[in-house]
N, C-alpha and C positions, 0 to 999 in steps of 0.2 A: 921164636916167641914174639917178636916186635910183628910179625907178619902178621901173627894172629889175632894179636889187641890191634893191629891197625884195622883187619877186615871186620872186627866186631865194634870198634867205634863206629867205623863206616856202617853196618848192617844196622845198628843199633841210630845212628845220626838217620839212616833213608827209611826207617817206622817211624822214624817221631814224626817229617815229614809227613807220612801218610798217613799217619791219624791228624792232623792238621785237617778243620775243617774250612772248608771258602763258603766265602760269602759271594754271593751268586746276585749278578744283577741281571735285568730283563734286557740288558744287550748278550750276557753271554750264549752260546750255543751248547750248550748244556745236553743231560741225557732229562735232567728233571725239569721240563719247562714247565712253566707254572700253569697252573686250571683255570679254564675258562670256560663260557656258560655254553660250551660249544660242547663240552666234557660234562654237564648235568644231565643227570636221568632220573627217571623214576622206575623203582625197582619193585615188580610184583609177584608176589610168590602166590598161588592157586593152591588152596587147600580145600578137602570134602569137609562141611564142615558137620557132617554125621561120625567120620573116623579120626580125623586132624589128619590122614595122610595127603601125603603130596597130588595134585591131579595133572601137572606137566612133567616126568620121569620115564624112564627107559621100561620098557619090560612090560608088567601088567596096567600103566598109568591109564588113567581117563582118556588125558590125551597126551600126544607127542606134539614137540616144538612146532614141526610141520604143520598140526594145524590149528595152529595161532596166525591169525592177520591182525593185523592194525591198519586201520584206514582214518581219515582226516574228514570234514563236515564234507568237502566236494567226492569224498568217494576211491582218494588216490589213497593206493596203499601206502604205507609208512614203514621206514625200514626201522626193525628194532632186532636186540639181542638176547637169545637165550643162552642165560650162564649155567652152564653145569656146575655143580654141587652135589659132591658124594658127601654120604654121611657116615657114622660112625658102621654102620652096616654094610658097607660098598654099596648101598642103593644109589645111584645119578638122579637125579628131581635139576629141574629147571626154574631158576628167576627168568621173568620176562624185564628186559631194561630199553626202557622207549627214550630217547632223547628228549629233552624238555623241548629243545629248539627243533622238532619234529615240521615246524611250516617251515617253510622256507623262505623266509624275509631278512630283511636286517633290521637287526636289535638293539635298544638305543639305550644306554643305562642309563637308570632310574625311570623309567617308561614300563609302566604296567600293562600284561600281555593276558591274554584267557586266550584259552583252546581247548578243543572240544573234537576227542578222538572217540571211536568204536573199536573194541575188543571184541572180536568172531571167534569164538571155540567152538569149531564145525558147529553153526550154526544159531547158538547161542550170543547174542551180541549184546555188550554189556558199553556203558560208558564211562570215560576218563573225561572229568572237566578239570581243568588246572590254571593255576592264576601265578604268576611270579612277574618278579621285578628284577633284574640284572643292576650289579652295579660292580665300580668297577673299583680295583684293589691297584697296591701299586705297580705289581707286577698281574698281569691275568684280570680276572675279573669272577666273577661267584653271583649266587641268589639272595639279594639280602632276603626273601623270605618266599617261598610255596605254598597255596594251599593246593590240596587235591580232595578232588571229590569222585567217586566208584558209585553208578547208580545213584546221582543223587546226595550222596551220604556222605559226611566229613568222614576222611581215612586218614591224611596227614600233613601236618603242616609243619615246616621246619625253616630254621631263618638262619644267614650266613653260613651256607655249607653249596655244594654241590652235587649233592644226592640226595634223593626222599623214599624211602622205600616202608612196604607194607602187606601184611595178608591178604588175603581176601577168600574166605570162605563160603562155597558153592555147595 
């Protein structure tokens, strides 16, 4: 009997332990290190805007991932990510997520940035202007604010975060 309240104080003393949350500083070696404007993207979802369906997914779509480019004012391609996302239907449709920091310079917080990319769906080439400001936290750092403009057009603007994401109907 004593064995057994001993192993149950002890199993019960090593959860309380683990629900014990830490306080994480920017020296630890962590699994969660903290976000940086290295980690900001802007996220775009391609819709027909005759049907609201998707136009980058698996199957019958407009297009597939493949053929999306993104390229910079000089011409150089740009690496970006297509997220899958199934929906309630198992249909797969694709976010396209382009890095904010897509040039390749060094970025100085509080120093405002503009760049000016080309979106190619076989053929169709479309533009991303984006404006952001880096600044820096105590740990990592973020966007104190985004604007984005698609052809010209305000799509979205958002302040202290590190993602901006948006439709855009074709």
């Amino acid at each position: 009997m004593k064995k057994n309240i001993a192993l149950l104080i002890t199993v019960l003393f090593g959860l309380s332990l683990y629900s014990c949350k830490r306080n994480y500083t920017c020296d630890d070696d962590t699994r969660d290190a903290p976000l940086s404007i290295g980690d900001a993207s802007i996220g775009i979802l391609f819709k027909d805007k005759l049907t609201g369906d998707f136009l980058i997914k698996e199957g019958l779509g407009t297009y597939l991932p493949t053929d999306v480019k993104v390229f910079d004012e000089n011409q150089k391609e740009v690496r970006f990510y297509a997220n899958a996302i199934v929906d309630q239907n198992l249909t797969k449709y694709y976010r396209i997520n382009i890095p904010v920091t897509a040039y390749p310079i060094r970025y100085e917080m509080g120093t405002v940035y503009t760049h000016k990319l080309y979106i190619n769906l076989k053929g169709d080439i479309d533009t991303l202007d984006y404006t952001f400001k880096p600044k820096a936290l105590t740990c990592g750092s973020q966007l104190a604010h985004i604007d984005v403009k698609y052809n010209d057009i305000d799509v979205a603007s958002v302040k202290n975060d590190w993602a901006v994401g948006f439709e855009i109907k074709k």
